[in-house]
Backbone bond lengths (Angstrom), bond angles and torsions (degrees), N, CA, C in turn:
res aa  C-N    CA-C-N  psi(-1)  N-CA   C-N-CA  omega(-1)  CA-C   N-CA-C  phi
1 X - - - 1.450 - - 1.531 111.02 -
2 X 1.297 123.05 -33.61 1.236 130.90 -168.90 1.822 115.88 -78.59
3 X 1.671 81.12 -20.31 1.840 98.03 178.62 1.156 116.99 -64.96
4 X 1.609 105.61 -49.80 1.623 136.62 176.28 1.453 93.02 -62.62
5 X 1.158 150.37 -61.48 1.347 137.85 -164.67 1.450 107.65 -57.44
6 X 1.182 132.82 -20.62 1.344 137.65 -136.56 1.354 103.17 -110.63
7 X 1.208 95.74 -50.52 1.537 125.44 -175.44 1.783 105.62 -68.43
8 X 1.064 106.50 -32.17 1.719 121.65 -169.28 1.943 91.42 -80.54
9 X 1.659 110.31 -61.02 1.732 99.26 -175.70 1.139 107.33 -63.80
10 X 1.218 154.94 -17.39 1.547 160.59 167.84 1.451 98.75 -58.34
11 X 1.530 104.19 -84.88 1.898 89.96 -179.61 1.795 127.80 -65.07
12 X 1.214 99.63 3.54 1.588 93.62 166.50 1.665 99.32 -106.26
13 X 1.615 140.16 -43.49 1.382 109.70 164.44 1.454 118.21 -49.04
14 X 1.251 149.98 -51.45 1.050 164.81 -157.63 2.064 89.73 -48.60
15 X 1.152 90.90 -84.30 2.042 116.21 172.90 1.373 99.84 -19.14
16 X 1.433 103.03 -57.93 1.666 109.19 -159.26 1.488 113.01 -80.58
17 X 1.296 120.39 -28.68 1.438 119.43 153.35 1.280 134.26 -84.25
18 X 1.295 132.18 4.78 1.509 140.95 139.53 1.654 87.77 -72.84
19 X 1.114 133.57 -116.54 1.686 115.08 -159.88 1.780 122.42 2.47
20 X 1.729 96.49 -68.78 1.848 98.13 -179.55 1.270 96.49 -50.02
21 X 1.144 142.48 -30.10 1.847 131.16 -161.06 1.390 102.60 -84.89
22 X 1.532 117.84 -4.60 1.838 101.29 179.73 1.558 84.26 -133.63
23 X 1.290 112.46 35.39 1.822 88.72 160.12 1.503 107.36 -93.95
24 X 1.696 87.10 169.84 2.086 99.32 -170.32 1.199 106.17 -151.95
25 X 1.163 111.39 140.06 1.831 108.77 151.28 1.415 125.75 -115.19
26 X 1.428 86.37 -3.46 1.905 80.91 167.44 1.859 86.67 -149.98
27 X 1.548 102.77 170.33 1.432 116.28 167.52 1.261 125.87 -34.98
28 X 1.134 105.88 -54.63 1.673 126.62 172.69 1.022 120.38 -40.15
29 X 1.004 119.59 -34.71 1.718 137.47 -170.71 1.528 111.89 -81.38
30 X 1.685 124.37 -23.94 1.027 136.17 -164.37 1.164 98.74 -95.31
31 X 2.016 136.04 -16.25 1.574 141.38 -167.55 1.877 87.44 -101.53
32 X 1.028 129.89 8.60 1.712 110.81 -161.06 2.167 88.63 -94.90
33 X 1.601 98.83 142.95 1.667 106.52 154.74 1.909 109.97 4.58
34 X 1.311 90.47 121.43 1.769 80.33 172.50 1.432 128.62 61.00
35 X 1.393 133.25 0.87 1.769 112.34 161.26 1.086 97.67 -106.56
36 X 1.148 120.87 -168.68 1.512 142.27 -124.39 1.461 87.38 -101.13
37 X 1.040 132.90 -40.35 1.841 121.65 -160.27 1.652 92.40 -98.62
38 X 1.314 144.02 -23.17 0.988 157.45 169.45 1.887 106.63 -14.50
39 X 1.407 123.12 86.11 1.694 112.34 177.17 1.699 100.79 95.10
40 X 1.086 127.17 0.78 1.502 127.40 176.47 1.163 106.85 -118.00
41 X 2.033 98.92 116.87 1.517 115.79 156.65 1.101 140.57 -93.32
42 X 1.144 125.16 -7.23 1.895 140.74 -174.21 1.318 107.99 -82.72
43 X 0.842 105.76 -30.46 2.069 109.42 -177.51 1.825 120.43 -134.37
44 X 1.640 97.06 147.79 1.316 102.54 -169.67 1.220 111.42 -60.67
45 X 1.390 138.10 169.61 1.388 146.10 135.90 1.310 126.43 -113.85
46 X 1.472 107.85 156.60 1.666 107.87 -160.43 1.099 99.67 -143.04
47 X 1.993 132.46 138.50 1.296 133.30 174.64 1.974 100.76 -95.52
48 X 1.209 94.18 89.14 1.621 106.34 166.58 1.445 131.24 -94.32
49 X 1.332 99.96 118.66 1.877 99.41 -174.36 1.266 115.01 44.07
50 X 1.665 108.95 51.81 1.368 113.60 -176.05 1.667 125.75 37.63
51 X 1.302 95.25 49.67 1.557 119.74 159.20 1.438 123.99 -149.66
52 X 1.736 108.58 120.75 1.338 91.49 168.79 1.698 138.47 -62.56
53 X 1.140 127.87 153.24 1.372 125.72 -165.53 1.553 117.02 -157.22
54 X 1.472 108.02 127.45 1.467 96.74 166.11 1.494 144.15 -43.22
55 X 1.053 144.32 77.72 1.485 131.61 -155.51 1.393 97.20 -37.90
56 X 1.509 104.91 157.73 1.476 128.99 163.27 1.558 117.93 -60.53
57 X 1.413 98.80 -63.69 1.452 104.69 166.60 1.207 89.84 139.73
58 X 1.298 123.37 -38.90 1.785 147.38 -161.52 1.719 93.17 -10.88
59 X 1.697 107.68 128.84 1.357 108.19 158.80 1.628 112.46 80.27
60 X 1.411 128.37 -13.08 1.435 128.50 177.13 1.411 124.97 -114.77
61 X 1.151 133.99 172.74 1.499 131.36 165.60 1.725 116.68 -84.79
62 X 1.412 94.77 146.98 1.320 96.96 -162.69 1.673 100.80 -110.05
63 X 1.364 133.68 -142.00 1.225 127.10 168.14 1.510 122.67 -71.44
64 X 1.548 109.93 -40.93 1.228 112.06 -172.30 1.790 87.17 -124.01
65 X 1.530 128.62 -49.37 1.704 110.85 -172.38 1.293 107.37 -117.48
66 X 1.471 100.70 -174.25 1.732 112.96 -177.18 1.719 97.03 -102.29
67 X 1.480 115.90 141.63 1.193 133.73 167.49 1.415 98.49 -79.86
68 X 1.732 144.78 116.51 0.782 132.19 -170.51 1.802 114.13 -106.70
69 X 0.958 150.93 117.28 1.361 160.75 -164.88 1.809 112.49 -28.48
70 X 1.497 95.16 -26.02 1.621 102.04 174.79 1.406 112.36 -83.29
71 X 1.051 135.47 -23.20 1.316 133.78 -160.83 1.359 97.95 -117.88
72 X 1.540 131.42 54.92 1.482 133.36 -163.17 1.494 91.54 -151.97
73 X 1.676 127.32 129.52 0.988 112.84 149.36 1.768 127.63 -71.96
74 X 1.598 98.02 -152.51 1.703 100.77 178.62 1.330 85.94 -87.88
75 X 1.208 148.33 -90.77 1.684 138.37 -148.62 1.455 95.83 -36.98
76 X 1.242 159.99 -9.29 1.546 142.79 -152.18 1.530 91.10 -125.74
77 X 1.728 107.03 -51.22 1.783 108.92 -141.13 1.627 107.95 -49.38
78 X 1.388 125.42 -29.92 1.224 123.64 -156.84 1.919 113.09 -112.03
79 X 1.459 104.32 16.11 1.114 127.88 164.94 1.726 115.68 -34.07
80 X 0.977 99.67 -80.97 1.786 110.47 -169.92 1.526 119.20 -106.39
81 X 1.243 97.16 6.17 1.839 114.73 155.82 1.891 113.02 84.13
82 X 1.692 97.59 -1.52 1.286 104.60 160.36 1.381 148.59 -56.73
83 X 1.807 98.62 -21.85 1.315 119.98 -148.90 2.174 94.73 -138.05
84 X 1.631 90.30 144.02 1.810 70.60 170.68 1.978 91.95 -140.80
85 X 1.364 97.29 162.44 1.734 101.14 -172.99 1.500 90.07 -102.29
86 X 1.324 109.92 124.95 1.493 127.42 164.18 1.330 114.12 -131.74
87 X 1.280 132.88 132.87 1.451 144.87 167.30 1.458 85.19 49.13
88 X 1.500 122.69 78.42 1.441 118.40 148.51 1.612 124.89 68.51
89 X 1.424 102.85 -10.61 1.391 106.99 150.43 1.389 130.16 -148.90
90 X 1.704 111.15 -176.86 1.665 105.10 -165.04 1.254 103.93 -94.98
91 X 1.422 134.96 142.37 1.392 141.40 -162.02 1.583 101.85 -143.78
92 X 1.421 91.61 164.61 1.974 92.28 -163.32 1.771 80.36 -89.20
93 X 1.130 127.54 152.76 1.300 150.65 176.37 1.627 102.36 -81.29
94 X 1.490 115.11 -37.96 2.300 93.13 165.25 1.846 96.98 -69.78
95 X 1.296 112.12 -14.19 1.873 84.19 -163.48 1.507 93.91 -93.37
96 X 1.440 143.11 -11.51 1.654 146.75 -138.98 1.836 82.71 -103.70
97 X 0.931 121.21 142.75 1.764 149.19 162.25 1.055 101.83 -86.45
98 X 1.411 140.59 78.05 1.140 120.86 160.58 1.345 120.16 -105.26
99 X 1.932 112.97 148.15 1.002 119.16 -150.05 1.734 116.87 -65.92
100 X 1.600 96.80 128.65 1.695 73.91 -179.55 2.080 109.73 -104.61
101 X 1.357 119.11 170.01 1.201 150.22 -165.81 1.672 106.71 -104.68
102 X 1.289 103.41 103.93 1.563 92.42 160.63 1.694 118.59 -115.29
103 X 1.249 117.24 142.82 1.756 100.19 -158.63 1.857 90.11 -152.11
């Protein structure tokens, strides 16, 4: 039992310091020694919910194709601000109605 206990705080410190190693508060933070965008040019990166992360791409051109807004889930669609999730799916933001506010 004591093995299993042992073994359990090991893989949850372990977990919890890969997380602290991709937190961010700005972009910048996601290019430093060791996170994830760190030495990578081919693809975007994004500081999400204070984690760095590869962008999806959702909604932009890539090297050779376009990531198109339909074929994006919700964790991706709202990546690079092309794309927005409404009623369960990702939609291009010129075709989405969204409601406007006059005040």
């Amino acid at each position: 039992m004591i093995r299993f206990l042992t073994c359990c705080l090991f893989a949850l410190s372990v977990f919890s310091s890969c997380l602290a190693n991709e937190s961010c508060t700005t972009l910048d933070d996601c290019y430093k020694n060791g996170k994830v965008c760190d030495g990578i040019q081919d693809v975007g990166c994004i500081c999400k919910n204070g984690l760095c992360k590869i962008s999806s791409g959702c909604g932009t051109f890539g090297a050779f194709f376009r990531t198109g807004c339909e074929t994006c889930g919700e964790e991706g669609c709202e990546d690079e601000g092309a794309c927005k999730w409404i009623g369960g799916k990702c939609m291009e933001i010129s075709e989405t109605k969204l409601p406007t506010y006059q005040g």
